[in-house]
N, CA, C and O atoms as a GROMACS GRO file, in nm:
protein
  588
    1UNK      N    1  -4.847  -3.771  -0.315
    1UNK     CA    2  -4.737  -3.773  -0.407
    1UNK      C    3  -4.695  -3.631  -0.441
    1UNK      O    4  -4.581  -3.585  -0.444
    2UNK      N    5  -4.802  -3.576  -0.464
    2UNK     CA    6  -4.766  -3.416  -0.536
    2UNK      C    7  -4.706  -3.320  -0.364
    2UNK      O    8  -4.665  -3.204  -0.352
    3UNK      N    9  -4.720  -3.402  -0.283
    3UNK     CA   10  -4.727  -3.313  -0.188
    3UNK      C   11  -4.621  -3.313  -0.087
    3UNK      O   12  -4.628  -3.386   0.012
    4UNK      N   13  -4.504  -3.219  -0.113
    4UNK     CA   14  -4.379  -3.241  -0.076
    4UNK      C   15  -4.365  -3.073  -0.043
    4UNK      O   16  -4.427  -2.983  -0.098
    5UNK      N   17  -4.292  -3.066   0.036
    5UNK     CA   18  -4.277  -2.966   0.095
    5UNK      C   19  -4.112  -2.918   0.110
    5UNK      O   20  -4.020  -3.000   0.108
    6UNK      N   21  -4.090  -2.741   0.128
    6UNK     CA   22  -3.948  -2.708   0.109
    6UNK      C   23  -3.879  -2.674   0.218
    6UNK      O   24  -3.918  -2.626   0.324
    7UNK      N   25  -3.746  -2.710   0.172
    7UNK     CA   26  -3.710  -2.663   0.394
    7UNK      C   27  -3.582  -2.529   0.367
    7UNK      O   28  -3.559  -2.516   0.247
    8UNK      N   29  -3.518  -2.456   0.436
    8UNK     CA   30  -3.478  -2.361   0.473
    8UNK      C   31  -3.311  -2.420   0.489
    8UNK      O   32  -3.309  -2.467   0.603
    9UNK      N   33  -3.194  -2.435   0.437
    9UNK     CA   34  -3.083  -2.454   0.468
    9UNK      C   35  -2.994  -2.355   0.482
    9UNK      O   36  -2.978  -2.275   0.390
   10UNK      N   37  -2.929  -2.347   0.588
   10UNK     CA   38  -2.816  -2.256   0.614
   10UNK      C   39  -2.689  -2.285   0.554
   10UNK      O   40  -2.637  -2.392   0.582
   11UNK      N   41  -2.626  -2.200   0.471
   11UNK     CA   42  -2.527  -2.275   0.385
   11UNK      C   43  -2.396  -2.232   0.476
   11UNK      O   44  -2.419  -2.143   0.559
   12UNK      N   45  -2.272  -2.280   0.471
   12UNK     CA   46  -2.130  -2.219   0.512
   12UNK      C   47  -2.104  -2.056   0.515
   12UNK      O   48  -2.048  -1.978   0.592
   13UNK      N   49  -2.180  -2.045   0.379
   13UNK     CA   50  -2.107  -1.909   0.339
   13UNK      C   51  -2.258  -1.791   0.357
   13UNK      O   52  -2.304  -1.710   0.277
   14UNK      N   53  -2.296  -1.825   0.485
   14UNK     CA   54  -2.399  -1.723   0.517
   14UNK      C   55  -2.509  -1.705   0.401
   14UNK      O   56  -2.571  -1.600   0.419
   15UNK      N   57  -2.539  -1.755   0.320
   15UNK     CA   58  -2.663  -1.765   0.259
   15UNK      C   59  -2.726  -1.893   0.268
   15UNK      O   60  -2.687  -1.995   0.324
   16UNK      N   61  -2.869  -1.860   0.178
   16UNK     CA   62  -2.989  -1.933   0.269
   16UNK      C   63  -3.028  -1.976   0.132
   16UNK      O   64  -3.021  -1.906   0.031
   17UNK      N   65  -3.075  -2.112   0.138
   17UNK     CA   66  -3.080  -2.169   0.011
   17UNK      C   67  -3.208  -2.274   0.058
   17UNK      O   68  -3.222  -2.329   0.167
   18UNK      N   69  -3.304  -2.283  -0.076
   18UNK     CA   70  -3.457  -2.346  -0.060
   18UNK      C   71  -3.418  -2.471  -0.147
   18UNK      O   72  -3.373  -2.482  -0.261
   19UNK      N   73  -3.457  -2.578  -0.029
   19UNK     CA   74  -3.446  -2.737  -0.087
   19UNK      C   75  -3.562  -2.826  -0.085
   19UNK      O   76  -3.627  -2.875   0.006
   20UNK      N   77  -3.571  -2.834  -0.242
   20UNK     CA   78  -3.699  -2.883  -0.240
   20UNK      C   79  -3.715  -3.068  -0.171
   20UNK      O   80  -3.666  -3.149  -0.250
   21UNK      N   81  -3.758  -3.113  -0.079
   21UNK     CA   82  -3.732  -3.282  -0.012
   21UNK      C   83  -3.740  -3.321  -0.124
   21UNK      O   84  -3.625  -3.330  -0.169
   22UNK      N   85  -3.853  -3.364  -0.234
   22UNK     CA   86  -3.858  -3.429  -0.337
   22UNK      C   87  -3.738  -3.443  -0.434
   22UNK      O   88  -3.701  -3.550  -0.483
   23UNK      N   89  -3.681  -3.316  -0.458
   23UNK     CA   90  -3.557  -3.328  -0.544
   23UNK      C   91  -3.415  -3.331  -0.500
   23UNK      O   92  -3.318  -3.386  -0.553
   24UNK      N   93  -3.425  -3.260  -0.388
   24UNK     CA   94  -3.296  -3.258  -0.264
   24UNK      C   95  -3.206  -3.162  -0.340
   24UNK      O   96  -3.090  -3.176  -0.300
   25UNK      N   97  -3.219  -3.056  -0.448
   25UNK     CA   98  -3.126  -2.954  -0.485
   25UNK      C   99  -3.198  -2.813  -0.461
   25UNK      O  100  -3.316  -2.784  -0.444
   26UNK      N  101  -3.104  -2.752  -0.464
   26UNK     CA  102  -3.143  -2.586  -0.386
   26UNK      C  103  -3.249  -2.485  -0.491
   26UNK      O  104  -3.225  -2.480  -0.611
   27UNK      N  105  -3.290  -2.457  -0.469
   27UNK     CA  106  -3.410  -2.392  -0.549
   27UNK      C  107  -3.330  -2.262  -0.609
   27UNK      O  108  -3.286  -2.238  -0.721
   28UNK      N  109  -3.330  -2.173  -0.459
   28UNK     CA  110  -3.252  -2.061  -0.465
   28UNK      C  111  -3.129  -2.021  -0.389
   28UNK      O  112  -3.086  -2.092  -0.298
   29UNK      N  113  -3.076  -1.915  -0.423
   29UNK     CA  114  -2.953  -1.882  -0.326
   29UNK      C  115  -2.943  -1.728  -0.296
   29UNK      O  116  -2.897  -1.645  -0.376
   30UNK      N  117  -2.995  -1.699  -0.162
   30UNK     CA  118  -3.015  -1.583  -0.168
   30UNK      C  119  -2.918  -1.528  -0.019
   30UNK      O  120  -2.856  -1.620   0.035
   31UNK      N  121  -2.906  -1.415   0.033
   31UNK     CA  122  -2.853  -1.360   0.115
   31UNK      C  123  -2.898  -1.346   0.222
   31UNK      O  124  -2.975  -1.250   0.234
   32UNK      N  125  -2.873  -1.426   0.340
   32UNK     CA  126  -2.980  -1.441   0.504
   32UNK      C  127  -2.986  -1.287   0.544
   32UNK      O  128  -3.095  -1.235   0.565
   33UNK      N  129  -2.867  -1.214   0.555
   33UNK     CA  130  -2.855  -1.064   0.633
   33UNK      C  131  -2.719  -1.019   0.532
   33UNK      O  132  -2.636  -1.091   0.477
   34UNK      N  133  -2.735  -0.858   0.534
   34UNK     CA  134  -2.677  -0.798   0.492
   34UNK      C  135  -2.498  -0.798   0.555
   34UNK      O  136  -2.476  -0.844   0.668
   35UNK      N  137  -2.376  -0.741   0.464
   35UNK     CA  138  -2.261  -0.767   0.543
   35UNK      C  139  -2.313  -0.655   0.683
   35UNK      O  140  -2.404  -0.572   0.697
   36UNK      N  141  -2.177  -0.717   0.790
   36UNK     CA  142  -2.233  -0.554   0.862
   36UNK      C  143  -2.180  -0.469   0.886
   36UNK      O  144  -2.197  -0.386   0.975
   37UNK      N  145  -2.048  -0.484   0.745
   37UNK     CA  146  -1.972  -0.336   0.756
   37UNK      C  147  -1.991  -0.301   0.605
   37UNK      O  148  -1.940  -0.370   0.518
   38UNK      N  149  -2.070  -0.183   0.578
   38UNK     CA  150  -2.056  -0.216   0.440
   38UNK      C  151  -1.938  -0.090   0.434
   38UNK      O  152  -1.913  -0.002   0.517
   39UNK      N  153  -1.879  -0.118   0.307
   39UNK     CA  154  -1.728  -0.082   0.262
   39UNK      C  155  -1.690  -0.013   0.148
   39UNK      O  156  -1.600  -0.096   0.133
   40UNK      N  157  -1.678   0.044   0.076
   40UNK     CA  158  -1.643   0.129  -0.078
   40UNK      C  159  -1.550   0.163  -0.072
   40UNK      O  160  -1.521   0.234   0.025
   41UNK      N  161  -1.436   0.126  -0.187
   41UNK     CA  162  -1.294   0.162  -0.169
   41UNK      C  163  -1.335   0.307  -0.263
   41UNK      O  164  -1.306   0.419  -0.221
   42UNK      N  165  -1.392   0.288  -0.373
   42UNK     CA  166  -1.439   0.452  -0.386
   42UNK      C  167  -1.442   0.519  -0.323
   42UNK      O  168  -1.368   0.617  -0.319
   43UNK      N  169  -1.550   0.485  -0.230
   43UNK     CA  170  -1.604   0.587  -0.127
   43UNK      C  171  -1.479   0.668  -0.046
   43UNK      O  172  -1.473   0.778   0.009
   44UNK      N  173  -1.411   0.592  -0.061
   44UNK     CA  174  -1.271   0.618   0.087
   44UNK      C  175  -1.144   0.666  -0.014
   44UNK      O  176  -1.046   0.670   0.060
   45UNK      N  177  -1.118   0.690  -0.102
   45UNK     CA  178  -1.072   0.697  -0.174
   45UNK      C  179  -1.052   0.868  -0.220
   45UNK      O  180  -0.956   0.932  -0.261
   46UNK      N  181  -1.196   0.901  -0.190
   46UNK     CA  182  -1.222   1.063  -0.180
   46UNK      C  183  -1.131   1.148  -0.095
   46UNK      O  184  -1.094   1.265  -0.097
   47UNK      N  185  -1.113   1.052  -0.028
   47UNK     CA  186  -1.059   1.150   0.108
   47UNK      C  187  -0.918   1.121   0.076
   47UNK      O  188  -0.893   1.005   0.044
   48UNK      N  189  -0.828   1.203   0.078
   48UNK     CA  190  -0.704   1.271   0.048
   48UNK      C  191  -0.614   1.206   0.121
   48UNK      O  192  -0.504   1.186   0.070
   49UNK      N  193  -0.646   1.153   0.271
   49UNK     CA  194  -0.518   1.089   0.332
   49UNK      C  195  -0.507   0.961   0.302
   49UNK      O  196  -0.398   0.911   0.270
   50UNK      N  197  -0.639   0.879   0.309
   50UNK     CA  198  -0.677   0.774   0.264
   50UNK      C  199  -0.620   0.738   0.170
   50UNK      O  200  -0.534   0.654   0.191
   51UNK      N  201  -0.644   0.788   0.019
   51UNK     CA  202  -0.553   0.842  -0.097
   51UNK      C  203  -0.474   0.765  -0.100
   51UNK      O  204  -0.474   0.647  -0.136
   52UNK      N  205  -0.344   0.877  -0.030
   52UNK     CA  206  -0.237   0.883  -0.021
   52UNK      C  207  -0.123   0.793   0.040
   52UNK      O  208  -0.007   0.782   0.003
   53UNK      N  209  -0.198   0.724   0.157
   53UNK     CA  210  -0.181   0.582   0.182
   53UNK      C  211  -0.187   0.481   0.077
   53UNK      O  212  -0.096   0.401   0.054
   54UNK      N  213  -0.302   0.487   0.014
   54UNK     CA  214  -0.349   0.333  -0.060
   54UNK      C  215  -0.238   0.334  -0.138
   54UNK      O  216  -0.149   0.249  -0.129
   55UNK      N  217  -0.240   0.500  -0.279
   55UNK     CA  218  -0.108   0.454  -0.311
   55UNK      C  219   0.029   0.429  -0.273
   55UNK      O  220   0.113   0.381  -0.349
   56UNK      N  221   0.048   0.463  -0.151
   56UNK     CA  222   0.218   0.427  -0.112
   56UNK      C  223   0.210   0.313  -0.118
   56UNK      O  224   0.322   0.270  -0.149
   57UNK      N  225   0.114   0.204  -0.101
   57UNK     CA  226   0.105   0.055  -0.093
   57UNK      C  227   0.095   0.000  -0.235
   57UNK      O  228   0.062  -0.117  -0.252
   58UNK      N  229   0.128   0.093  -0.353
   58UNK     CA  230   0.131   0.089  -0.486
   58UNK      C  231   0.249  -0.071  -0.498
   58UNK      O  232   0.222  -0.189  -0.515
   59UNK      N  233   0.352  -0.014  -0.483
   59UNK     CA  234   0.467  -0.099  -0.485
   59UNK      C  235   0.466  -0.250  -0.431
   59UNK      O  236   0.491  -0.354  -0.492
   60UNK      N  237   0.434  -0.230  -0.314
   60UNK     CA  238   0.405  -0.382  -0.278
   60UNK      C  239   0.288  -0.482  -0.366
   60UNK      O  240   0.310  -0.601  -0.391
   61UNK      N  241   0.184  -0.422  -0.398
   61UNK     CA  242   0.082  -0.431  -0.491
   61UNK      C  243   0.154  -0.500  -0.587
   61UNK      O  244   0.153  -0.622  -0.581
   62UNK      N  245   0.191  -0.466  -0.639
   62UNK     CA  246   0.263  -0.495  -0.773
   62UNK      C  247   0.357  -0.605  -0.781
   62UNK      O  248   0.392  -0.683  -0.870
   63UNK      N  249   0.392  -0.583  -0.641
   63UNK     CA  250   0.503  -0.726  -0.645
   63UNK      C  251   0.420  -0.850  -0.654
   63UNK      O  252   0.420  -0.942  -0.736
   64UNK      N  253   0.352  -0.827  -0.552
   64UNK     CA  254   0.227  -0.920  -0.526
   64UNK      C  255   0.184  -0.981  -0.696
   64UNK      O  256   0.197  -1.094  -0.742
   65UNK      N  257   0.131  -0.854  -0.759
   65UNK     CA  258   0.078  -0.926  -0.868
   65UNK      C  259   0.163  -0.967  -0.981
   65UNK      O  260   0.113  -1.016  -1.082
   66UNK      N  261   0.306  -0.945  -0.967
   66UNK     CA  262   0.390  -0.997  -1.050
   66UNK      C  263   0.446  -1.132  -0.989
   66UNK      O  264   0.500  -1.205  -1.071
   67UNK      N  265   0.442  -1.171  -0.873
   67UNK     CA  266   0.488  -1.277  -0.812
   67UNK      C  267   0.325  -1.364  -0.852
   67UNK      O  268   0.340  -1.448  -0.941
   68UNK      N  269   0.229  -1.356  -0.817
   68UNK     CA  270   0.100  -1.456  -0.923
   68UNK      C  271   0.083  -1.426  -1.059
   68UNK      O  272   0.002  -1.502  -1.113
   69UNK      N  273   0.134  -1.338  -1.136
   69UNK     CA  274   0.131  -1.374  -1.302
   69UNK      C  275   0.212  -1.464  -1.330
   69UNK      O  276   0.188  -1.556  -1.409
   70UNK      N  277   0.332  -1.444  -1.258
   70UNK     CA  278   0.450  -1.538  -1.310
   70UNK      C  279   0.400  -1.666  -1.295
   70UNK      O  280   0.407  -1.741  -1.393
   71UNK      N  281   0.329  -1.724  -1.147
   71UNK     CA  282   0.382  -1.852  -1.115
   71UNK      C  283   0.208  -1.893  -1.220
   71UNK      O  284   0.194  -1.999  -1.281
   72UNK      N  285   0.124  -1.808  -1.215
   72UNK     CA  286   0.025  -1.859  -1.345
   72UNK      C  287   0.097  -1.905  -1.484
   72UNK      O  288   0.096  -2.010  -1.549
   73UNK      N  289   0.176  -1.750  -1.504
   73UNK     CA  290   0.231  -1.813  -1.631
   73UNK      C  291   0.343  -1.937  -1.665
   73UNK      O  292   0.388  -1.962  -1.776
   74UNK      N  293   0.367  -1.993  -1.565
   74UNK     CA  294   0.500  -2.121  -1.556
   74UNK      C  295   0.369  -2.225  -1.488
   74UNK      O  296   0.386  -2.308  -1.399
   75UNK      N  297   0.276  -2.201  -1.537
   75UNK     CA  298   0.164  -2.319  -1.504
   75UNK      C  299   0.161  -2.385  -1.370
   75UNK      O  300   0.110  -2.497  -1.358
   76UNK      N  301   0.213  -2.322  -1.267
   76UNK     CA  302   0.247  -2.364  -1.147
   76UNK      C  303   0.092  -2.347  -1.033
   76UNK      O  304   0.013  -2.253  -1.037
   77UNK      N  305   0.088  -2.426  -0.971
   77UNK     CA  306   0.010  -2.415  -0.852
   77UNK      C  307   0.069  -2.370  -0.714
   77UNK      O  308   0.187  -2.394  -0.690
   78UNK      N  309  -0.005  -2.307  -0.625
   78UNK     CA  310   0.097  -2.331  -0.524
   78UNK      C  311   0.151  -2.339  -0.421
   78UNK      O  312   0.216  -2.276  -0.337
   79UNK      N  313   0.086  -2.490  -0.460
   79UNK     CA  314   0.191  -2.590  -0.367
   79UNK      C  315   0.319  -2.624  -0.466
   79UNK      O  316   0.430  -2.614  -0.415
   80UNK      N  317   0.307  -2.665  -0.611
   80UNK     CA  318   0.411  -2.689  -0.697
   80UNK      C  319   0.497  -2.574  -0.687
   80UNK      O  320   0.605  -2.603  -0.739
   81UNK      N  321   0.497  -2.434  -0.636
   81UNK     CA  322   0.562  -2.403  -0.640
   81UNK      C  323   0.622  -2.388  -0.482
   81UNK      O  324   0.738  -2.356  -0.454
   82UNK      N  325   0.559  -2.407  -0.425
   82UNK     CA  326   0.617  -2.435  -0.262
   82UNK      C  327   0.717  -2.531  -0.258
   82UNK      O  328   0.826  -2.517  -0.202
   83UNK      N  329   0.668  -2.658  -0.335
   83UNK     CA  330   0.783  -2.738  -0.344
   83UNK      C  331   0.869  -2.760  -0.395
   83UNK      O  332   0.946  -2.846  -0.354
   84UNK      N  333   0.892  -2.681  -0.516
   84UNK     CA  334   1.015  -2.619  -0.582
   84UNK      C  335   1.128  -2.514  -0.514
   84UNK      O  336   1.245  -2.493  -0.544
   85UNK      N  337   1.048  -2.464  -0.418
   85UNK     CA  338   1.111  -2.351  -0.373
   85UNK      C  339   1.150  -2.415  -0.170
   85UNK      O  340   1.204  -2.354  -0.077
   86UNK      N  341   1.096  -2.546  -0.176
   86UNK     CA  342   1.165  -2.589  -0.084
   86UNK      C  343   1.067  -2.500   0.032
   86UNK      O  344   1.112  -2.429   0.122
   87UNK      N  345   0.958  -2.519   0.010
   87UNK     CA  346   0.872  -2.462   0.190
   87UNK      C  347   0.730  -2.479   0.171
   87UNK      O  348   0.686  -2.506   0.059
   88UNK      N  349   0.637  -2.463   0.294
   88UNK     CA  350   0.501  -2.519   0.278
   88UNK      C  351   0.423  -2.403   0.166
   88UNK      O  352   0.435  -2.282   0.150
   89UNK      N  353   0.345  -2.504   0.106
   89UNK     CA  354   0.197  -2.404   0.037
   89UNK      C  355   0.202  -2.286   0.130
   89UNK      O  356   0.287  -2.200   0.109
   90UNK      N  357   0.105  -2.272   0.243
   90UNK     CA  358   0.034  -2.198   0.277
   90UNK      C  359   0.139  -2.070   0.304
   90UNK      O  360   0.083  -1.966   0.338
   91UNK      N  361   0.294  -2.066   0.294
   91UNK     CA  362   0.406  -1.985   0.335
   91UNK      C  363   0.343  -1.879   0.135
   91UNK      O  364   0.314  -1.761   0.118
   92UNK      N  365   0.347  -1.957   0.067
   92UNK     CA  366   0.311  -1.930  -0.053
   92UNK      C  367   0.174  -1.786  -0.027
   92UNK      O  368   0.175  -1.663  -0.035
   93UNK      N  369   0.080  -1.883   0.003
   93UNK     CA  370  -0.027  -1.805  -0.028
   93UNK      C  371  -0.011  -1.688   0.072
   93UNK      O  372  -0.075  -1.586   0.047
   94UNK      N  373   0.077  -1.692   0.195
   94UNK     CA  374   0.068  -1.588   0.280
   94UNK      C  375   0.156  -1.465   0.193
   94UNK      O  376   0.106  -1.355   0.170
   95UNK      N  377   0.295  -1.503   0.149
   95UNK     CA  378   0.322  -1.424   0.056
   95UNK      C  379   0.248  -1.354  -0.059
   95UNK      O  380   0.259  -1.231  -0.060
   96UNK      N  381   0.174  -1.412  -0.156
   96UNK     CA  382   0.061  -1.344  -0.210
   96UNK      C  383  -0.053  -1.312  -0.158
   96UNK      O  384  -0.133  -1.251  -0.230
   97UNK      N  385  -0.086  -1.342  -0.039
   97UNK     CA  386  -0.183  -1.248   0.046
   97UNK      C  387  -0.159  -1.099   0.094
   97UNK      O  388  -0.231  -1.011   0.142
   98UNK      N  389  -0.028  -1.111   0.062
   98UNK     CA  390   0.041  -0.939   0.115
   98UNK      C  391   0.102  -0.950   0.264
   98UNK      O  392   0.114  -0.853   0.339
   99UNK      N  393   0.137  -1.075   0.296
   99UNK     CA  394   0.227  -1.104   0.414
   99UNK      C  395   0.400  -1.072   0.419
   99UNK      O  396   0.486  -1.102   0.336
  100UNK      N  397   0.409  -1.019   0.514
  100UNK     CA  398   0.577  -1.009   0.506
  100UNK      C  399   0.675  -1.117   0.507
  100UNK      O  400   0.700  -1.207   0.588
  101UNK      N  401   0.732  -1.078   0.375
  101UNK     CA  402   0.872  -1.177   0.379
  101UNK      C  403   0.971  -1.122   0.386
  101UNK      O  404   1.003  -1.003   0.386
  102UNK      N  405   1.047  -1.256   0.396
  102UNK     CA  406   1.204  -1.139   0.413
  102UNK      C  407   1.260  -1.201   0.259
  102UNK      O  408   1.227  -1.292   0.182
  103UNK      N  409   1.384  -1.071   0.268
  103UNK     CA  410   1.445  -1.112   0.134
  103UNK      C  411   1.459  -1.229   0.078
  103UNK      O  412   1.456  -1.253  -0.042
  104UNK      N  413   1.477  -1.322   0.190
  104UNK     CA  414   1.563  -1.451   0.173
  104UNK      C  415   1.458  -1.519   0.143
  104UNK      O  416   1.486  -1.607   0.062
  105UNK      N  417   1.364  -1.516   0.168
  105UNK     CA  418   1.232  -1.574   0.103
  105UNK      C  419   1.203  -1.572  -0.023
  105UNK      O  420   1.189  -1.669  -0.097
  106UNK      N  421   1.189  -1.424  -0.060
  106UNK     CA  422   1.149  -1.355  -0.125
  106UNK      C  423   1.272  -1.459  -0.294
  106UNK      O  424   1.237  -1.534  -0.386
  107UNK      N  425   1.393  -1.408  -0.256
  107UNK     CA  426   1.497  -1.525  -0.332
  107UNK      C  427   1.452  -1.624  -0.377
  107UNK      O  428   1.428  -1.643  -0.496
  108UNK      N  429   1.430  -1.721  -0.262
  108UNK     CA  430   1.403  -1.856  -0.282
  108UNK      C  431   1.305  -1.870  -0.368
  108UNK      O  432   1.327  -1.957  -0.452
  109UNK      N  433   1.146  -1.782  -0.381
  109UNK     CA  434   1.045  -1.789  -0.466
  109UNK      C  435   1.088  -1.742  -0.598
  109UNK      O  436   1.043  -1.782  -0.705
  110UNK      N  437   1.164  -1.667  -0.583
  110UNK     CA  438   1.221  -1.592  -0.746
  110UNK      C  439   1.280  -1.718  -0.805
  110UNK      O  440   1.246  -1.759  -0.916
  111UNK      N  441   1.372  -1.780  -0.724
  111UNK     CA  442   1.458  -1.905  -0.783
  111UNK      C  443   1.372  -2.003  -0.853
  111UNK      O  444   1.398  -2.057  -0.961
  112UNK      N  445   1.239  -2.023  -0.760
  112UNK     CA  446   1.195  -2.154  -0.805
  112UNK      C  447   1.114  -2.107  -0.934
  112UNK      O  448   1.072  -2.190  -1.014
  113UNK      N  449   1.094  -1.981  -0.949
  113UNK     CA  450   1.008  -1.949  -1.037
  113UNK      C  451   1.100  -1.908  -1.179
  113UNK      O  452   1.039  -1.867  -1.278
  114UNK      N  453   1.249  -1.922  -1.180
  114UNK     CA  454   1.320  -1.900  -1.265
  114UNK      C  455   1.350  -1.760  -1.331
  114UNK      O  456   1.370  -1.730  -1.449
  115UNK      N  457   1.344  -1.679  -1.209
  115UNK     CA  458   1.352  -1.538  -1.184
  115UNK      C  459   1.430  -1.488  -1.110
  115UNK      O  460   1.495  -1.575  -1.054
  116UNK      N  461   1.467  -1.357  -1.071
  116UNK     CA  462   1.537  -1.250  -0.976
  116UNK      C  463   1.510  -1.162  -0.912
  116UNK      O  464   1.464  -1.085  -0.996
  117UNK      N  465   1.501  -1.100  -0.793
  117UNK     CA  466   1.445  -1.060  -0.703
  117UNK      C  467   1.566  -0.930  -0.747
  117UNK      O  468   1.688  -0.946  -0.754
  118UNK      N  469   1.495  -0.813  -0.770
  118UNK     CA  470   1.581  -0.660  -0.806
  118UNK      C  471   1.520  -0.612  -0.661
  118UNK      O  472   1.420  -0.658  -0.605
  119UNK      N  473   1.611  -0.501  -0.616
  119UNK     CA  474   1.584  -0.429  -0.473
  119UNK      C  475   1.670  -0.272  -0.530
  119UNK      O  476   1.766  -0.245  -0.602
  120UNK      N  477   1.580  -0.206  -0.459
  120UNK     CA  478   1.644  -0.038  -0.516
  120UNK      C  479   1.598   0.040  -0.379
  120UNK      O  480   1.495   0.026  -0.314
  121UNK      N  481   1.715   0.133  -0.355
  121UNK     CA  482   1.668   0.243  -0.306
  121UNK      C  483   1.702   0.379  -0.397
  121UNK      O  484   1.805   0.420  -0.451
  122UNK      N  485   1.535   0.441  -0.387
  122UNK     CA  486   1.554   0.570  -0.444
  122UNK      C  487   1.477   0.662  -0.365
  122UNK      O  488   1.362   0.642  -0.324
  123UNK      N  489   1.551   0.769  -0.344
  123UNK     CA  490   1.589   0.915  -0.277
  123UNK      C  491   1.417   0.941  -0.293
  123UNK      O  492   1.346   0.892  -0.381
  124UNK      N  493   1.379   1.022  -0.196
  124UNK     CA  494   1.272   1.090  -0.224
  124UNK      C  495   1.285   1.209  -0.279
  124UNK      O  496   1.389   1.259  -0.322
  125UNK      N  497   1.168   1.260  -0.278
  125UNK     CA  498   1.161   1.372  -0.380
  125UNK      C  499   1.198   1.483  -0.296
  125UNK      O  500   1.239   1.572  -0.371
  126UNK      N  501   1.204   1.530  -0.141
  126UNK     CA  502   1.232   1.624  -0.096
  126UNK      C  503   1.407   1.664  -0.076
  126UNK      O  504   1.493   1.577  -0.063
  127UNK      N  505   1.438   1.817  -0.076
  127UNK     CA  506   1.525   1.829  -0.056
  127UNK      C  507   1.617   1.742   0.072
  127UNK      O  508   1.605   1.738   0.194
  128UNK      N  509   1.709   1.678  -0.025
  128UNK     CA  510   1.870   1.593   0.130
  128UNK      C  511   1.874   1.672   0.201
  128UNK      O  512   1.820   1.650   0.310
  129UNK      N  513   1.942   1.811   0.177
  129UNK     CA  514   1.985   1.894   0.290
  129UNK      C  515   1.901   1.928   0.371
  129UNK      O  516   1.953   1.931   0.483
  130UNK      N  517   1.761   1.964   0.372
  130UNK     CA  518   1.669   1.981   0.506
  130UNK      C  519   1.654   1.854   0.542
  130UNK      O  520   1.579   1.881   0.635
  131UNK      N  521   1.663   1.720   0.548
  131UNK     CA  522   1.674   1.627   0.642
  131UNK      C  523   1.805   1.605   0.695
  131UNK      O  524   1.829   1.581   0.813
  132UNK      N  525   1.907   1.617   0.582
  132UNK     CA  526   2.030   1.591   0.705
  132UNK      C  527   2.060   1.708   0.772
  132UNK      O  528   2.160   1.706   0.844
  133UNK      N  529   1.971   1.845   0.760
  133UNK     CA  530   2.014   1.925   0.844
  133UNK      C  531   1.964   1.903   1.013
  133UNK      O  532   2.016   1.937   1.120
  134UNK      N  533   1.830   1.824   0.974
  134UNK     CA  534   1.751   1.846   1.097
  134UNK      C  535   1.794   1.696   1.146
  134UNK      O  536   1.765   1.680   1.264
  135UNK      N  537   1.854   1.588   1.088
  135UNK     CA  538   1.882   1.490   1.185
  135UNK      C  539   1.777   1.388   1.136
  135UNK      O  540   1.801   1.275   1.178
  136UNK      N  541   1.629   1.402   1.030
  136UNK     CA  542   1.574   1.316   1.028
  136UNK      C  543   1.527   1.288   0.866
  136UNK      O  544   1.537   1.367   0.771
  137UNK      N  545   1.475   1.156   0.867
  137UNK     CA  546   1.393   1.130   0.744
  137UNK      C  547   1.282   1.117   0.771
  137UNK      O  548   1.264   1.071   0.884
  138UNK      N  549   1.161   1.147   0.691
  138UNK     CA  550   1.060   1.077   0.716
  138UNK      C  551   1.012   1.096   0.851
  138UNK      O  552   0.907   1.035   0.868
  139UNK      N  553   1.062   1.176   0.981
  139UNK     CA  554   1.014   1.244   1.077
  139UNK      C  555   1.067   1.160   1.161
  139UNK      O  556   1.030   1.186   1.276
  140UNK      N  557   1.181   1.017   1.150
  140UNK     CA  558   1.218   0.932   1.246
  140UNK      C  559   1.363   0.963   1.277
  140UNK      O  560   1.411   1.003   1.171
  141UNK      N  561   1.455   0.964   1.371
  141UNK     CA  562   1.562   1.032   1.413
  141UNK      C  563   1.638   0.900   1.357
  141UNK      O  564   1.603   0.782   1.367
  142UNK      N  565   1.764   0.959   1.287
  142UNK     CA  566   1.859   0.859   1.232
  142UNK      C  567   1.931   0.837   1.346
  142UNK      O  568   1.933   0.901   1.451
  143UNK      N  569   2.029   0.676   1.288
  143UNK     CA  570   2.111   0.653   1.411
  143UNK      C  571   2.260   0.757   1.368
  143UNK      O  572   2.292   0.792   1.254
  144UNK      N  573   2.336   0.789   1.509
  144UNK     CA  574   2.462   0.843   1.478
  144UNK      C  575   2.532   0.725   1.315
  144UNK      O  576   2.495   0.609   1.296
  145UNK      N  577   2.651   0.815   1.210
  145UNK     CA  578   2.693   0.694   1.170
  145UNK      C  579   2.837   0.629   1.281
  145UNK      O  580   2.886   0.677   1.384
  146UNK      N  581   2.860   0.538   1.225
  146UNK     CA  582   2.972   0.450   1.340
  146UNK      C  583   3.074   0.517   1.275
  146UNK      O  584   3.040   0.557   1.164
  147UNK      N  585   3.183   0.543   1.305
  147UNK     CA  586   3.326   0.562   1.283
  147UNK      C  587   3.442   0.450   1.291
  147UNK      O  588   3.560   0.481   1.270
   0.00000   0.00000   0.00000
């Protein structure tokens, strides 16, 4: 009777969990192997180009997290809001995953969420005249304009 023994389960999510037969619930939940990239956004963060990237991705960031406060704060799920906005869930979550949409998307989610989609362009900080002298922005060759 007393004498029951524990077995070793491999769970989904890569940990390893002790089940006792007698009770049939997991004892513990521990970690089979380490990840095998380990990662620190600190760590990378030091380094200056790295940096300087993460924040240019500031902006999108933000949309991101203003497009899930909102649809939290209008109590929405979303799929409820997929189907307000007329397209599948998972188009949803790819958008708040940091997937590209296009404007017209981008609309349609503002609509259903009882919002407006603002778009701006603003000038960088370097002098106009040394890029339109040299023909470029940003180091990419503009097109002629049309006449």
């Amino acid at each position: 009777m007393g004498n029951h023994r524990a077995n070793t389960l491999l769970t989904g999510d890569n940990k390893t969990a002790i089940v006792d037969d007698a009770m049939s619930k997991p004892k513990a939940l521990e970690r089979k192997y380490a990840p095998s990239v380990p990662w620190s956004l600190e760590e990378h963060l030091k380094n200056p180009e790295f940096r300087a990237e993460y924040e240019a991705l500031e902006p999108e960031f933000a949309l991101i997290r203003q497009l899930i406060d909102l649809r939290i704060k209008r109590g929405l799920s979303q799929r409820q809001l997929a189907k307000r906005a007329e397209m599948q869930q998972p188009t949803i979550a790819r958008l708040e995953g940091g997937r590209t949409a296009s404007l017209k998307t981008l609309r349609r989610v503002a609509e259903a969420l009882e919002a407006r989609v603002e778009v701006r362009l603003v000038p960088r900080e370097a002098a106009p005249s040394a890029r339109r002298a040299s023909g470029t922005t940003s180091g990419k060759r503009t097109r002629p304009k049309r006449t």
